[in-house]
N, C-alpha and C positions, 0 to 999 in steps of 0.2 A: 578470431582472425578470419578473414574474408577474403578467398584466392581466386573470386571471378563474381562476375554480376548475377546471371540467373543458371539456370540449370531443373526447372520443372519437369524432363526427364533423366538428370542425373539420378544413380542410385545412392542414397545414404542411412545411415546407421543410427540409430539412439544406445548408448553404452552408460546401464547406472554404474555406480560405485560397487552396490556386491555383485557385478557380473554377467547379472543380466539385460540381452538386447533385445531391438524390435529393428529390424530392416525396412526400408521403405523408400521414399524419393524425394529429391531435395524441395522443401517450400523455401521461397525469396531466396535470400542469397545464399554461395555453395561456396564453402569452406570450410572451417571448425570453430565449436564455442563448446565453453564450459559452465558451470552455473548449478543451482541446488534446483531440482527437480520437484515442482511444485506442482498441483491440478485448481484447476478453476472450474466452480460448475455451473458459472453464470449460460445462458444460452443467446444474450446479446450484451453488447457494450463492451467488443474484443478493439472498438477504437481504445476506449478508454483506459481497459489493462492495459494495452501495452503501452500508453503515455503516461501512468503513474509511474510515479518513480518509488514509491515503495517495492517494486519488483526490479529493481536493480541488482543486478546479478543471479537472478532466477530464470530457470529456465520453465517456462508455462504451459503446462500439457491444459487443453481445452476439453471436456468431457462432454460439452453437445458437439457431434458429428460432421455436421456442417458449419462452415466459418468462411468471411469472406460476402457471404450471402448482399451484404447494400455498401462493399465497396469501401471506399477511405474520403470521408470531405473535409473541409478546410475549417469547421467550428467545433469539431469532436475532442480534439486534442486537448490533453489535462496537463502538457507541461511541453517545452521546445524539441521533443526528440523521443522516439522511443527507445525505452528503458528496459525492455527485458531481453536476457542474454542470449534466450534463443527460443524458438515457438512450435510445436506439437500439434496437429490439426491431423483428423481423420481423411475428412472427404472436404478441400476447400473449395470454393465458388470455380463455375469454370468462366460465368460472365455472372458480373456485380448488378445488381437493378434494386436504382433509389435515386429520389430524384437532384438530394444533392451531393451524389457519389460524383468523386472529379477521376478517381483513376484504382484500381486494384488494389486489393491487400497484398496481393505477392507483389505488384510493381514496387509499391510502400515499403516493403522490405528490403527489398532489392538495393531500394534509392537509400537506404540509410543501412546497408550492410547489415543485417538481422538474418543470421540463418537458423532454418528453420527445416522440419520433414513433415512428410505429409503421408497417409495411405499405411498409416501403422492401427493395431489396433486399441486406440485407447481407451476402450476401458479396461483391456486387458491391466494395460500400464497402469491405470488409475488404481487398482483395485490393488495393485503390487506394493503403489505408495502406502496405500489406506493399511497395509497390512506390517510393511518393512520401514514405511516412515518415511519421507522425504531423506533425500540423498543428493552426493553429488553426481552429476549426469555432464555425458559430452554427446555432442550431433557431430556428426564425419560424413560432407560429400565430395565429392567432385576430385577424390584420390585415392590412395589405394585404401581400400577396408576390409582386407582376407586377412589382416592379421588383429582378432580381434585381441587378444592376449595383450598385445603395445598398446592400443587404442585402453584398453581400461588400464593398463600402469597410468596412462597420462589423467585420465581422471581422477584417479585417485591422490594424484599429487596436484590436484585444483583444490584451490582454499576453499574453507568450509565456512558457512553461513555463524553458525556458533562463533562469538569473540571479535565480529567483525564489525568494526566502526564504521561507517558510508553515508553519514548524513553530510561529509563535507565535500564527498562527490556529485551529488546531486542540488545542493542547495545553489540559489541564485549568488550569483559574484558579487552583484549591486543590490542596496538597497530602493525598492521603489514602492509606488500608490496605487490602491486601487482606490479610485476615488466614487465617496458614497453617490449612492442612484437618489433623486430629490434634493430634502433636505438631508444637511450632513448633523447626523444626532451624536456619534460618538465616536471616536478615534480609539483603533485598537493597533496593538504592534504585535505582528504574529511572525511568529519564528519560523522560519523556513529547514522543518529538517526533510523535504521531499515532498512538498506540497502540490497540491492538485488545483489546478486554476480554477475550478469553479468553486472552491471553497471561499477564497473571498470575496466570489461573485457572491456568495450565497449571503454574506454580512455586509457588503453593501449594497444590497436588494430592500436592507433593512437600516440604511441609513446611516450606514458605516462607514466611515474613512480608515481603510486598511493600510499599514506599511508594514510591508513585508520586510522583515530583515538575513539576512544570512545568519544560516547556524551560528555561527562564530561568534555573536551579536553580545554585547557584552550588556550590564546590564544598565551602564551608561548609556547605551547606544539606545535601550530598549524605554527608557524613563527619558532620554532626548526627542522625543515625539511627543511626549504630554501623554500615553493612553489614558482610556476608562479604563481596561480591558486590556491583557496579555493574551495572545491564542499559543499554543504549540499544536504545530500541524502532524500529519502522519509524513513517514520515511521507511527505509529499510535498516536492516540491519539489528545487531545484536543490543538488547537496552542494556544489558550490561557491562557496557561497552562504551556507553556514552556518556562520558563524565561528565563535558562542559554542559549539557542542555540541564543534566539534576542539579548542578550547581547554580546555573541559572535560575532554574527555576523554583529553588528554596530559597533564591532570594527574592523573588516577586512573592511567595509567599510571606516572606516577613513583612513584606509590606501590606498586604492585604486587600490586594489590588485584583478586581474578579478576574479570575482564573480559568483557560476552556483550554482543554488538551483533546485531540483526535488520537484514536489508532497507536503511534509512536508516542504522541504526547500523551496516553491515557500510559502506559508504561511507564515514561517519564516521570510522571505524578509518581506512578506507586512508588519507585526507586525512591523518589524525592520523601514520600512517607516514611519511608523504612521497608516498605512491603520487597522482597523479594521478587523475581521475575524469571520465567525457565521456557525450555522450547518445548515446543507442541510437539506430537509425533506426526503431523502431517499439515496441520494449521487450517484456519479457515479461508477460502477463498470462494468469490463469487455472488452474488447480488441474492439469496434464495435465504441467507441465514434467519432463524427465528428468535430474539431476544427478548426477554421480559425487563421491562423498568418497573423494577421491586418498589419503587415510589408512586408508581400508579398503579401497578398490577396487570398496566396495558401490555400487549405484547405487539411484538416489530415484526415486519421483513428487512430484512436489513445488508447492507454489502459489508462486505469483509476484506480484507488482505491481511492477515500477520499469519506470521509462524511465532511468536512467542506470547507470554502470557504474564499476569502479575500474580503472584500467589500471594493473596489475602484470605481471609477467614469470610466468608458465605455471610455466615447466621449471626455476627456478634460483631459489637462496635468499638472499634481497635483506636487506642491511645496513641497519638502520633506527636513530634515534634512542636507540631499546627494545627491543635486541638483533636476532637475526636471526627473519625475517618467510616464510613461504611461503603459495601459494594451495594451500587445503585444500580447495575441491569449485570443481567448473569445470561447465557446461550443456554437456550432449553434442552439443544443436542445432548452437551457434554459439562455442561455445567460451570463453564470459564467463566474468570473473570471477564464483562463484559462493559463496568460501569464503576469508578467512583465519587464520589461525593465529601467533602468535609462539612462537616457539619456546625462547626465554631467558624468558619473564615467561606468567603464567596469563590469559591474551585471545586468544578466537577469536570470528571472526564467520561470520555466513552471508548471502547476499543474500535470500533468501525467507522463507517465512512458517510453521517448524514447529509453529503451535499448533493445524493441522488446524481451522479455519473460514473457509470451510469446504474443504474439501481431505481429501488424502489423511491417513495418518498414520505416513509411511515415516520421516519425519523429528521425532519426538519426542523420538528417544535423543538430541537436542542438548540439552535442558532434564536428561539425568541426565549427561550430561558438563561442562554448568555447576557442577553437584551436585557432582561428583569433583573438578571443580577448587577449590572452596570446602574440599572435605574434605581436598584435600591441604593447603591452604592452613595450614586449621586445628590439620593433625599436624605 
């Protein structure tokens, strides 16, 4: 809730779930919001987080210091609006310089109701999550905040990320094209549960006619377009939780029609396996991750967004509905599920975000291995 436009010297509050605050001063807009207390330790591409919509209803504490630094422009943007519920920044820009910045991150905020604090100290906060776990969190400016005791009762009775369905919040209303760059080689239908607009940039770069369909998409809907190629994109929220997209998509599996799942869709998958799936104690976030593809041995930088994970077996090759299944890239940090693969049928997934927005670009050769699996498909 949003009770006034700016306020860069209003005083306001960050209040987690077990009680503990950090006091500080209102960024963008002054009001209150709620949301699960999340860190990112990316150090650029804070346009990009907060237009994915995988961070829907998260609130995003920033762990590089300065933010703001080249401003907000008009091509950055990974979906129509930003998506997170409220924004965490030490020391923000006091003037933006780049040369296609059109106006501030705190205006940008302002203009789309996003509150946010600034001038706390976050790594103190980071290091609370890393220890106590992601939680739920509220920001309080621009009214009274001496009574902090009210202020966390109300947090504590904000919904929790655990259980929570949200692909049919974020997903597009309409079905529509992204149509292939050159010639058009193959028609894929990618389900929309919180997708990032440069993702089907990234497959029709390669010659792809994309239709994006709404979560909802049945599988009429998704076989009415002729694909090569099914995609499930990344989203927020709990996989557990997501019934239509696993039913979905154990029906594209019967068909055997090549299969690419991101982020929510690599969860998707495992669901769809059988493979179980559980929340992280603080999740990955930010462009810096290092992941091994156990199929080459290569290893990634890689960007991330989830708080949740699939729980498959590592070292051994697990018997599934739709033949046999193995994890194809694992996180050298901590050892997640990062990646899988079938090994009988054309479907693999990966937990992160190869479409490099923003991020590195170790991981694009996934988008020409989808390519190969359509190609073989096709011969």
């Amino acid at each position: 809730m949003t009770t006034s436009t700016r306020g860069a010297q209003a005083p306001a509050v960050l209040v987690l779930e077990d009680g503990r605050s950090f006091r500080g001063r209102a960024y963008g807009a002054v009001g209150e919001t709620f949301g699960e207390a999340v860190f990112s330790t990316g150090m650029t591409g804070y346009q990009e987080t907060l237009t994915d919509p995988s961070y829907h209803r998260q609130v995003v504490v920033m762990t590089a210091p300065h933010i703001g630094n080249t401003g907000v422009n008009d091509e950055d943007g990974e979906s129509r609006r930003i998506w997170v519920s409220g924004y965490v920044v030490r020391d923000p820009a006091r003037t933006p310089s780049n040369w296609r910045s059109r106006r501030s991150l705190d205006d940008e905020l302002v203009a789309q109701g996003v509150v946010g604090i600034s001038g706390i100290d976050t790594r103190a906060l980071t290091r609370h999550l890393r220890e106590r776990g992601a939680m739920r969190v509220g920001i309080f400016s621009g009214g009274s905040l001496a009574d902090e005791a009210a202020l966390l009762a109300r947090v504590q009775q904000a919904p929790q990320m655990k259980g929570a369905d949200l692909s049919a919040e974020v997903t597009t209303a309409e079905a529509y094209v992204v149509p292939a760059v050159g010639t058009k080689r193959f028609t894929v239908a990618a389900v929309d549960l919180g997708i990032k607009a440069m993702t089907p940039q990234r497959m029709a770069e390669r010659g792809i006619e994309v239709h994006v369909l709404p979560a909802s998409a049945s599988v009429e809907d998704v076989y009415a377009v002729r694909p090569d190629g099914v995609f499930f994109s990344n989203g927020p929220g709990d996989p557990a939780a997501a019934e239509h997209p696993v039913a979905l998509m154990r029906a594209v599996l019967e068909r055997r029609t090549p299969l690419f799942g991101i982020c929510f869709g690599n969860q998707i998958l495992g669901r769809a396996l059988g493979f179980g799936t559980y929340k992280l104690k603080y999740g990955h976030r930010g462009i810096n991750q290092p992941v091994q593809d156990r199929t080459t041995g290569k290893v990634e930088v890689t960007a991330h967004n989830h708080g949740f994970a699939v729980d498959a077996p590592l070292d051994t090759v697990s018997d599934t509905p739709y033949g046999r299944a193995e994890v194809s890239h694992v996180c050298l940090n901590d050892s997640v599920v990062e990646g899988l693969q079938l090994l009988d049928r054309p479907a693999f997934s990966v937990q992160y975000h190869p479409e490099a927005a923003a991020g590195p670009h170790d991981a694009a050769y996934l988008f020409d291995r989808f390519v190969s699996l359509m190609e073989d498909q096709r011969a």
